[in-house]
N, C-alpha and C positions, 0 to 999 in steps of 0.2 A: 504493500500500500504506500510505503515512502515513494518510490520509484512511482506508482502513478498519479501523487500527487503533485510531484516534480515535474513527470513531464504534460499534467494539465497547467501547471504553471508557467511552463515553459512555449507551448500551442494558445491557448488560449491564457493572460494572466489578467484581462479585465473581465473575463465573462464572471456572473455571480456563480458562488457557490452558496451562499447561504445567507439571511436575513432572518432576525426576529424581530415577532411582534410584541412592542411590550401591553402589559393585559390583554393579550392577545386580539388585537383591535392595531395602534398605533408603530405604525416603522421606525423600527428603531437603528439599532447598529447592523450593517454589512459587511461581510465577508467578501471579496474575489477569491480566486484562486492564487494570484502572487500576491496578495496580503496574507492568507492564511499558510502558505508558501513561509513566507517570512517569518510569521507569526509564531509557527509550529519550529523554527530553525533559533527564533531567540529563546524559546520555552528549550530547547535540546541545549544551545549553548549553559543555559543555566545549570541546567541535569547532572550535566558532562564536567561543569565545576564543583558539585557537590555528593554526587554520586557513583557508582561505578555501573557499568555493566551488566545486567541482569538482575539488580536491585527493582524493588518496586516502588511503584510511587502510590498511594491512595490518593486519588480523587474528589475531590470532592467540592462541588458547586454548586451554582442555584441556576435556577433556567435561564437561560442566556445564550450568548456564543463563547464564551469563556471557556468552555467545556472541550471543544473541538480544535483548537492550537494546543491548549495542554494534553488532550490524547495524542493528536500526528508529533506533539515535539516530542513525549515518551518515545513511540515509536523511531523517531531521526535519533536521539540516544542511546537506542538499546537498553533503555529502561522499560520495566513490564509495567506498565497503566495497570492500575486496582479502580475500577470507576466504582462509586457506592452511593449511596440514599446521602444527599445534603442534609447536615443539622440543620433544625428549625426550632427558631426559640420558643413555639407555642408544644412542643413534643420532644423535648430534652432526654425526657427520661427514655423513650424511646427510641432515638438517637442515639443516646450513650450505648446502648443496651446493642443494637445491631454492629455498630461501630466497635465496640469491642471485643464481639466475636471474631471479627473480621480481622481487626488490629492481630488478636491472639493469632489466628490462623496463618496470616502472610508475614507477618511481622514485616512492614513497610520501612524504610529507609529512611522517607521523608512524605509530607501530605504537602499535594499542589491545591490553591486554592485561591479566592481571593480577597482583597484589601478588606472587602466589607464583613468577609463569615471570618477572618483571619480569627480574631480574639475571642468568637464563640469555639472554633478548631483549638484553638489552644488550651481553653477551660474543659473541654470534652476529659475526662481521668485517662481514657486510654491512650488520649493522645498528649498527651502532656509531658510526655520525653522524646517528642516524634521533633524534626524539623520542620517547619512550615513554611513553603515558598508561594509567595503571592507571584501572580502570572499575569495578571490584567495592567496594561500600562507598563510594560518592559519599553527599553529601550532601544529601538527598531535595529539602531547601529550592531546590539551584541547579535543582532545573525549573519554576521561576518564570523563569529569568531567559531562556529558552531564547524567541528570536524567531523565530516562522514566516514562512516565506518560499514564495512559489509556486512551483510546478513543473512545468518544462515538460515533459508526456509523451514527446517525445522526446530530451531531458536522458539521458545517460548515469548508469544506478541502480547498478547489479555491474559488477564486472570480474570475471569467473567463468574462474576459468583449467581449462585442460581437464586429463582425467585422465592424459596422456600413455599411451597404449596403443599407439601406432604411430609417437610423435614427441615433440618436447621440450615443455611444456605453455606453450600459449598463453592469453593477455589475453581471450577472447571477451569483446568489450563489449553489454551487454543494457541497454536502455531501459527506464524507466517502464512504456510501452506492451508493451516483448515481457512485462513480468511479469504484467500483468492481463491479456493474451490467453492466456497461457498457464496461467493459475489459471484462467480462466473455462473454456478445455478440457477442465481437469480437471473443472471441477466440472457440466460437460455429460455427460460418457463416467461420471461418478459417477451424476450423475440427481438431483431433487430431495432426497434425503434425506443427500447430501454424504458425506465420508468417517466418519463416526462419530468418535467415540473411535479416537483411535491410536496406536500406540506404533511408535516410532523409535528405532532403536539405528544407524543410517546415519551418519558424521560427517556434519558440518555443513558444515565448506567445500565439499564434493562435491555437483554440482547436484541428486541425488537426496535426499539429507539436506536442504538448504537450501529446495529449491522445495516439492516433497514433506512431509518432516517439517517445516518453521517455516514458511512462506508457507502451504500448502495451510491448515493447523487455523485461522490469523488470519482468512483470507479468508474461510470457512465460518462464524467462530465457535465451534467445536469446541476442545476438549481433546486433547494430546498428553501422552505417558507418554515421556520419552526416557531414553536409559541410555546407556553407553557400548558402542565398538565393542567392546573387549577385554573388557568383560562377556560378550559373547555368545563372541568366539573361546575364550574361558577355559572359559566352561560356558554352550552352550548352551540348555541346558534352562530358562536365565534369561528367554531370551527369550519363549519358550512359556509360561513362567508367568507375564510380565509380562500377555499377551495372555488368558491363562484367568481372572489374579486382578481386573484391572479390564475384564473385559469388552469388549475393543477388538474393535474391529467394522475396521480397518481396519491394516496391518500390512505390511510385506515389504522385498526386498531381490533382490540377482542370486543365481543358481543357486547359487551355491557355499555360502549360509545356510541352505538348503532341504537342500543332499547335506549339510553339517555336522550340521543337527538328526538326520538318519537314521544317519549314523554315530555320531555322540557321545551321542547322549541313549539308555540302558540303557531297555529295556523297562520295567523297574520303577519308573523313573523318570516315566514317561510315565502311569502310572496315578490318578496325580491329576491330569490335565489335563483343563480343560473347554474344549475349541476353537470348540462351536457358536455362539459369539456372531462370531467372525472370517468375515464374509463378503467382507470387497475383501484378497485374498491377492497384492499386487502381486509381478511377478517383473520384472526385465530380465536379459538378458546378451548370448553373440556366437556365436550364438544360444542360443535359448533349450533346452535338453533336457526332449527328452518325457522320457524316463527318469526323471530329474531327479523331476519332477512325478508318474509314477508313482509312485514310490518313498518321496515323503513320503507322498502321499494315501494309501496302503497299510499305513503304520506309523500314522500318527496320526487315520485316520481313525474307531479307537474311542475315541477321545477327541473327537471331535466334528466335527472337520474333514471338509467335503464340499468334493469335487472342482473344484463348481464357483464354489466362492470364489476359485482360481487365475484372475489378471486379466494375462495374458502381456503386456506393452507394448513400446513401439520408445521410445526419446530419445537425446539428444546434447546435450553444451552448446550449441553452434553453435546449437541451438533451443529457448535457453534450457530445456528438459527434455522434455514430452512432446511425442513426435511423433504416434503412434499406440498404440492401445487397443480392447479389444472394449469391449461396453455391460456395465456391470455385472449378475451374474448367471449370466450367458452364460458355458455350459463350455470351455472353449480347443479350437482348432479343429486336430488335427492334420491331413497331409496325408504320405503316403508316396510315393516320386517315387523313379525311378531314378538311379542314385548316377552311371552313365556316361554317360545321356543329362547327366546336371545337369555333369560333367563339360565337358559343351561348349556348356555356356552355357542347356541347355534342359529344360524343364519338363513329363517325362513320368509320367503316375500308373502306380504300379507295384501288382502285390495285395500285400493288400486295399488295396483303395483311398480306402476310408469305412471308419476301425477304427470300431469302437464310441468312444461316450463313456466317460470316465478312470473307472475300476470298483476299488474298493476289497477287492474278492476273488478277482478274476480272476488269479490266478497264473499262468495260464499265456499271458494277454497281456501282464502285466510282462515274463515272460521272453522274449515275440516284441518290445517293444520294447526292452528290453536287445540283440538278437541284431540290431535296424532301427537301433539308436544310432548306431554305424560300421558306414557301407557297404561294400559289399564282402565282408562278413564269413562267415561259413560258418554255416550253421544247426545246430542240435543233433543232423539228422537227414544233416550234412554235405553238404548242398544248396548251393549259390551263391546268395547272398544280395544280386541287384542292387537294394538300395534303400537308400533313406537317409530316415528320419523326421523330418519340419519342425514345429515349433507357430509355429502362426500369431498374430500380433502387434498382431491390429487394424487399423482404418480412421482416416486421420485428423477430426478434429473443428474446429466453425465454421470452414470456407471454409480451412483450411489444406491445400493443394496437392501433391500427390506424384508425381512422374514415376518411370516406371523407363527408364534412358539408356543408350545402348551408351557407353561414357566415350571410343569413338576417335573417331564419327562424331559424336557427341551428337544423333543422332535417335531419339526413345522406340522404344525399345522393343516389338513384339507382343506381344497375351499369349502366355505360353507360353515366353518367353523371360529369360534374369536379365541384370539390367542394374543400373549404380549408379543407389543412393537420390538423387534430386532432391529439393530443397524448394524453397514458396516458401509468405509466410504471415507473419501480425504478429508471431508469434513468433521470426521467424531474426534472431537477432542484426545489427548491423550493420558486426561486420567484429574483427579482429583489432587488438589495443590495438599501433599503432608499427608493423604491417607492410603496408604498402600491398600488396607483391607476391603474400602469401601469402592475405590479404582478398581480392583482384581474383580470385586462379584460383578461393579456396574458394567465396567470397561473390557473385559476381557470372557466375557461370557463365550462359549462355545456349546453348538448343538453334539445332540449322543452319537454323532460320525465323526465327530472331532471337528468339523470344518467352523471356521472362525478365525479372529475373534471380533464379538457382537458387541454393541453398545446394548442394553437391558434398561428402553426405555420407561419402565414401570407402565407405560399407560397400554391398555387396551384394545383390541381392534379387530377387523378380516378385512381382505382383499377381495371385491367382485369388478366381474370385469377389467382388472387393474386400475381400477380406484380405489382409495383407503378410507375405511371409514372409522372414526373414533367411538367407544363404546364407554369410557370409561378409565379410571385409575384405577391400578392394582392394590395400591395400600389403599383406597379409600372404598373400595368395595365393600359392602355390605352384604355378610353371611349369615344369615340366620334360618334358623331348621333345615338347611340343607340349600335353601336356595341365593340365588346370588341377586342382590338389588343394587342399580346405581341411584348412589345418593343425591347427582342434577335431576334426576325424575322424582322421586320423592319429594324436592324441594318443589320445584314445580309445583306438586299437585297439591303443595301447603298453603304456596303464596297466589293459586287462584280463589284459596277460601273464600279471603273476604280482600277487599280494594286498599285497605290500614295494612296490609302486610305488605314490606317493602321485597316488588321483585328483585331476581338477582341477589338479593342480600339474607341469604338462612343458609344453615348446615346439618343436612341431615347426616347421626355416625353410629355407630355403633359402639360401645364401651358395656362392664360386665358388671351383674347384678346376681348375689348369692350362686355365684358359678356359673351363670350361664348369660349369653350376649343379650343386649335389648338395646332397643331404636330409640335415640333423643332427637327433638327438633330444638334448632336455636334460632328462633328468626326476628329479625328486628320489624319495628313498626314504624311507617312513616312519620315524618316529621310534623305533619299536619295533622295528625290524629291522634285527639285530645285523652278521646273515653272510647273504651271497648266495654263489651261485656264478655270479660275474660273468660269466663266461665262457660258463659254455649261457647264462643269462638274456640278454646281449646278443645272443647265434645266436637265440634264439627273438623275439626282438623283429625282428631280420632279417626272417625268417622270417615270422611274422604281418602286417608290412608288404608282404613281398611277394605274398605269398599276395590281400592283400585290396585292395592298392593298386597293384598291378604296378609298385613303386617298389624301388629300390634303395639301401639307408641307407648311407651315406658314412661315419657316425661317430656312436654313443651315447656321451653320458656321464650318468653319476649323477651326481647331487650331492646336501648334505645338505640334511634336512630346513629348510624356511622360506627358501631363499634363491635360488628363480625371482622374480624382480623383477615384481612385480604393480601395479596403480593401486589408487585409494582406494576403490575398487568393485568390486574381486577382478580386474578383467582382466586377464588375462598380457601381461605385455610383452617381446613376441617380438623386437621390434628390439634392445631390452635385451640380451635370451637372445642373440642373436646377436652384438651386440658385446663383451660377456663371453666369449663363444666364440672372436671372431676376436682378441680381445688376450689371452687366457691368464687370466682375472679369476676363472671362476667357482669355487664352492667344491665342489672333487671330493668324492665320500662317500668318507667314511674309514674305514667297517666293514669289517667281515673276511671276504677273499673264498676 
């Protein structure tokens, strides 16, 4: 990546590479390519003065461009970038608490940062014998003094720590090499004419922000519009108008940004929006929601947006970012599949089988996938509803490898069958930064012919027709009397009880009661809702679980608005949910029942 940012600055050194919006509305600071060129060469001269060689640096910023000269000048010094979550003075304790795992873990050299978080970086306890070099407002002249030095492709580039959605967040260490095979994926499943114009409101330490939003635009030579995250959580309609007002052709994020613009952006608001120009509509999540996807295409499709700019994708840190993707263009592939065959492991198409392609007036297939979202569910005309609807997530791209594994026997899989994600492919990292043990089972997994070795993506899945579809986490599955439940369907069919239950934001998990497993729900209540009447609401929550899950809930609690423990990419952290359940932690709602 040094090498192609040098010679984007060398071909092109006024074309933009990057612009923020500050509150994500007004233009603020600009990047080219020979300023960030230089930029990234006074941050390495600095490195180069106070560090050696494969030292690491922690990161740590606030939304900005700040962010992106102190990663490429790591990179120009042979120093490994640590990017991580910025301290924030309203979440200290929180703050400390991630930061220090992390400190412990990599034990950094020095923390790049700058002039304004400087003296909150410094008061952080773990970081309080670290050196701290501010980066913003260097001196243009010190990237003369900056010496290039070779690089060996398999040289350790990131330490990409993971979002912690199932466990405490790890070191994934990526190469040289996994970064250019995994930008060139990208820019194969893109096609000749690469991402366009993009705008990015993803943080930037999170391997979607970083590979995604800053790697992908450098590697193309493209323009990126970036903003902040709490632009978009604050008022989403920021983000739609970043995409209408400069024209971005390429844009997205996980489900939860997509149900955010449908809920939060007022019809009236929407009417100045011009979407036709966004054709690469990326999504991820665990998995992905048709609904999801209906439900924006349907509201925003008269402003321009066509269905088939949605680009549904698979990644992981573990693989340094993409795993799989359809071809751009190409409309997302649903598949509807019965919810108790998939229950035991297997992959029966249930009707219809072939919905139509995603239709921006069809009202009354919204409402058949609203009614396919959670399986099990009862139809409007009170029928039994065995299905459950998947979008499909793409194939993977240049010679990177996918198995689907039984995870007991580790012998693939039939079609027709779900089994864990295998990888193997230039892009899988090479292992966990300090844990050998936990590297060997993820990183070097091998099937019962010896052939390998696999990345062991914990999640879920099967292959039809060579699409992949996501089913599920393996540690977050839910086992009880034999059968297997996923806990997004469960949640679902909590948060259509009643309209005070905030979508998106519950954890259904499992945890043990006198020996044996039982189901909790944790779901938060909207913000606006004052009084329930706790008492039916939780009978009917019973009630709707058992009806549509043949499950028996052990124990609801509400809690308030904002405080299910999520990753930096909306994923609920159900392990979280759960151990705040079993020590007494979380925050009960306190409205009036």
């Amino acid at each position: 990546m040094v090498e192609v940012l040098q010679a984007r600055a060398d071909t092109t050194p006024d074309a933009l590479a990057f612009c923020f919006l500050i509150d994500g509305e007004e233009e603020g600071p600009r990047l080219t390519y020979a300023g960030l060129d230089r930029e990234a060469r006074s941050v390495a001269a600095l490195l180069q003065d106070a560090v050696g060689p494969g030292d690491r640096a922690l990161l740590l910023y606030p939304p900005g461009l700040e962010f992106i000269p102190a990663f490429f000048g790591c990179l120009y010094a042979g120093v490994v970038p640590v990017p991580a979550y910025p301290p924030r003075f309203d979440r200290l304790a929180q703050s400390w608490q991630v930061l220090g795992s992390i400190v412990t873990d990599c034990r950094p050299a020095v923390v790049l940062t700058t002039r304004g978080l400087a003296s909150l970086v410094a008061g952080i306890p773990s970081c309080g014998g670290l050196r701290v070099l501010c980066t913003d407002g260097l001196d243009p002249s010190g990237a003369r003094r900056w010496r290039q030095r070779p690089i060996d492709p398999e040289a350790l580039a990131v330490l990409q720590y993971t979002s912690g959605s199932t466990a405490a967040p790890k070191g994934v260490m990526l190469t040289h090499r996994n970064l250019m095979h995994n930008q060139r994926m990208m820019q194969t499943a893109l096609g000749d004419d690469g991402p366009g114009l993009g705008v990015c409101w993803l943080p930037l330490y999170h391997d979607m922000g970083l590979m995604g939003g800053v790697l992908q635009p450098v590697f193309h030579g493209t323009s990126c519009v970036m903003m902040s995250p709490l632009g978009l959580l604050q008022r989403p309609i920021r983000w739609l108008r970043a995409i209408s007002r400069y024209r971005a052709v390429s844009s997205g994020g996980p489900n939860f940004a997509y149900d955010w613009c449908v809920e939060r952006i007022a019809p009236e608001e929407r009417a100045g929006l011009d979407l036709s120009s966004w054709s690469i509509a990326a999504v991820g999540a665990e998995p992905i929601h048709p609904v999801t996807l209906e439900r924006f295409a349907a509201a925003f499709g008269p402003c321009g947006f066509r269905p088939e700019a949605f680009c549904p994708g698979y990644g992981l840190a573990e693989a340094t970012l993409l795993v799989t993707s359809g071809p751009r263009s190409a409309p997302p592939v649903i598949r509807i599949v019965s919810a108790s065959a998939l229950e035991q492991g297997q992959v029966v198409a249930a009707a219809p089988p072939h919905p139509p392609p995603l239709s921006l007036k069809a009202e009354e297939r919204r409402e058949a996938l609203l009614a396919l979202s959670s399986y099990g569910g009862r139809g409007d005309r009170g029928k039994e509803a065995d299905v459950r609807a998947l979008v499909g997530c793409g194939h993977p791209w240049l010679g990177q490898r996918l198995e689907i594994v039984n995870p007991d026997t580790r012998v693939p899989c039939p079609a027709g069958l779900v089994g864990e994600i295998w990888i193997a492919g230039p892009s899988v990292a090479v292992g966990y930064w300090n844990r050998p043990e936990e590297t060997k089972h993820t990183f070097r997994a091998f099937l019962s012919n010896g052939d390998g070795p696999f990345l062991r993506t914990g999640d879920l899945g099967f292959v039809q027709d060579g699409e992949l579809f996501i089913t599920g986490r393996l540690k977050d599955l839910i086992v009880i009397r034999g059968r297997n439940h996923y806990p997004q369907d469960i949640e679902q069919t909590v948060q259509a009880v009643h309209p005070g239950l905030r979508a998106g934001c519950g954890a259904a998990f499992e945890t043990w009661k006198d020996g044996r497993p039982v189901l909790v729900i944790v779901q938060e209540v909207e913000r606006r809702c004052r009084s329930l009447d706790v008492a039916r609401l939780v009978g009917d929550i019973r009630q709707a679980v058992a009806e549509r899950h043949e499950l028996q809930v052990h124990d609801v609690q509400l809690v308030e608005y904002g405080s299910i423990p999520k990753t930096s990419s909306g994923k609920i952290q159900r392990h979280a949910c759960r151990q705040g359940y079993e020590q007494g932690t979380l925050r009960r709602w306190k409205g009036k029942a």
